[in-house]
C-alpha positions as CSV (number, residue, x, y, z in Angstrom):
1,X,75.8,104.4,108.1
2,X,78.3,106.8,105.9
3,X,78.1,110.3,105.3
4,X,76.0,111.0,102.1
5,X,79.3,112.5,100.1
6,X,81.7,110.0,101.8
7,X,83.1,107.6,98.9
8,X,81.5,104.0,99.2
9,X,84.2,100.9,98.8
10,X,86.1,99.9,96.2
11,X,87.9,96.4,96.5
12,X,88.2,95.6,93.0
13,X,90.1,98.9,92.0
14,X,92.0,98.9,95.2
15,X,93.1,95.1,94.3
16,X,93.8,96.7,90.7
17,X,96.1,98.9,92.0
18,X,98.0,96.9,94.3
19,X,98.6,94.1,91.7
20,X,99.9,96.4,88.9
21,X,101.8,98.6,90.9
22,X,103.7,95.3,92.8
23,X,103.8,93.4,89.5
24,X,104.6,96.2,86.6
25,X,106.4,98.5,88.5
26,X,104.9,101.8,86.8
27,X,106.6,104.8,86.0
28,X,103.2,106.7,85.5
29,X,100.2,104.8,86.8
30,X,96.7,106.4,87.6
31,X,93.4,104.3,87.2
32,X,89.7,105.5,88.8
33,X,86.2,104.4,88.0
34,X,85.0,104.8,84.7
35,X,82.3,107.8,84.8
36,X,80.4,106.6,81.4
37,X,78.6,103.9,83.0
38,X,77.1,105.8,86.1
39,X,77.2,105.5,90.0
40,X,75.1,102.1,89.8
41,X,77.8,100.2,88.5
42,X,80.7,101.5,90.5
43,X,83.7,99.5,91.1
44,X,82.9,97.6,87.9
45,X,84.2,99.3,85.2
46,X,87.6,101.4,84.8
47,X,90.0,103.9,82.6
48,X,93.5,105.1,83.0
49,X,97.0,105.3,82.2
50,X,99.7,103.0,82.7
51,X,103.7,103.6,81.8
52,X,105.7,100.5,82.8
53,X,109.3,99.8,81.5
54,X,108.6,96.3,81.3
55,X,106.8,97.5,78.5
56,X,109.6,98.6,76.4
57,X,110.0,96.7,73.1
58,X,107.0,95.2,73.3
59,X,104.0,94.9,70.9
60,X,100.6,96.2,71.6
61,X,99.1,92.4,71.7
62,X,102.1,91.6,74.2
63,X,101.5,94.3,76.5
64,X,97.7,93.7,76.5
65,X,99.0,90.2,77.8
66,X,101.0,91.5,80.5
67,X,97.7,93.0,81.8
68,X,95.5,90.3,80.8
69,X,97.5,88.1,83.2
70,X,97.2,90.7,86.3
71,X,93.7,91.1,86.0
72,X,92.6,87.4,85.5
73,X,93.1,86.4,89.2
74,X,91.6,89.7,89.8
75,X,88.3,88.1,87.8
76,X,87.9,91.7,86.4
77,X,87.2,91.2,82.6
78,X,89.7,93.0,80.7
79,X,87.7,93.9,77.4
80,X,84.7,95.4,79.4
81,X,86.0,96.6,82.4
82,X,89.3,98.2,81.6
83,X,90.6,100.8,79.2
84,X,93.9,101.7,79.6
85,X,96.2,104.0,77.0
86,X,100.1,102.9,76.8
């Protein structure tokens, strides 16, 4: 049993973390749960920012590939479960 305030797991955004940070190289990288859908969903849906310079003269639709491409082994949904601003 945890302590009621302790923070339960989160494999999904700690794998979300690891792949884009090993893969992209970020300059500015911060992603957490997304607080719009509530605690029962946790670990499902997620918002940040990403900075990467492999995204530099790239278009919006190639970038979103980039990430599309990290997150598909993840099996996190990228329309639903990530927002991200460039």
């Amino acid at each position: 049993m945890h302590h009621k305030y302790a923070a339960p797991s989160t494999p999904k955004l700690d794998a979300l973390r690891s792949a884009i940070s090993a893969k992209l190289q970020p300059i500015c990288f911060h992603v957490k749960n997304d607080p719009n859908y509530g605690t029962y969903v946790y670990d499902e849906h997620f918002y940040g920012i990403l900075c990467s310079p492999l995204f530099e003269g790239k278009t919006y639709t190639e970038i979103n590939a980039m990430v599309d491409q990290i997150l598909e082994p993840l099996e996190i949904t990228p329309s639903s479960s990530l927002e991200v601003e460039y």
